[in-house]
Structures are given as structure tokens and as C-alpha cells.
N, C-alpha and C positions, 0 to 999 in steps of 0.2 A: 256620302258627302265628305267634301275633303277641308280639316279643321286648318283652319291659319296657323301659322307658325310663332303670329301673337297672340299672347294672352294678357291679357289690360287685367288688374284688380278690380273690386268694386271701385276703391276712393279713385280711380285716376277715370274712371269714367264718370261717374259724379261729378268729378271739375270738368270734364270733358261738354258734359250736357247745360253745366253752369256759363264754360266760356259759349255755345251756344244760345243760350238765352239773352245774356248780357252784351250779345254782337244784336243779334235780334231790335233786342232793345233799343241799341243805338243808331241803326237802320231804320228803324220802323221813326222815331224818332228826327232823325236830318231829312227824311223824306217827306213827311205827312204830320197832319197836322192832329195826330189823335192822341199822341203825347208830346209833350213835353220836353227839348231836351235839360238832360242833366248827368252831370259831372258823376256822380254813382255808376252810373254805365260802364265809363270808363273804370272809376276805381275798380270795382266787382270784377270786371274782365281782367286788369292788373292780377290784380290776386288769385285769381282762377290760373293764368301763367304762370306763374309764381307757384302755387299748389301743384300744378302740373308737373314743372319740371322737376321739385321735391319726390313728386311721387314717381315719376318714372324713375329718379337715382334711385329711391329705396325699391322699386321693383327689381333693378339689375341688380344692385346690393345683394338683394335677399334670394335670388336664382343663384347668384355664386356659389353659398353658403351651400 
């Protein structure tokens, strides 16, 4: 089996499944009527981007080294 030539940390897949859930959310949400929408969705997604791209600098960061 032939391994990728990425390798993600835990934390950057962590926000990875986080911006997953909080799209979800906001889907499931503008479509149907079994939640609610709400402004949190958006925040949370924010922040998950935001975390991400933090954590991809300190990935390449720390491969330099």
C-alpha cells in the first residue's frame, strides 16, 4: 500500500472533522426543519479555519527544523 506524501497531525485533523461537523450543521440546518438555524455554526466553522491554518504553519514550521 502506497503511504501519501501528506502527513496531517492529530490537531489539524481534529479541526479538520470539527470544520466538518459545523458545515453539517449549517446544512442540515438552511435545509430542514430539525434544527434550528444559528449564528454558532458559523462562529465554530470560523474558528476551525482559523485553527487550521495555524496548524498547518506550525506543521511546515516544524518539518523544517
Amino acid at each position: 500500500m502506497k503511504k501519501s506524501k501528506f502527513s496531517y497531525s492529530n490537531r489539524t485533523k481534529i479541526l479538520v472533522v470539527g470544520m466538518v461537523v459545523f458545515v453539517t450543521l449549517q446544512v442540515t440546518s438552511l435545509f430542514t426543519d430539525i434544527i434550528e438555524e444559528n449564528r454558532i455554526y458559523q462562529l465554530g466553522f470560523s474558528i476551525c479555519i482559523l485553527g487550521w491554518v495555524i496548524s498547518m504553519y506550525l506543521d511546515g514550521k516544524a518539518k523544517k527544523d
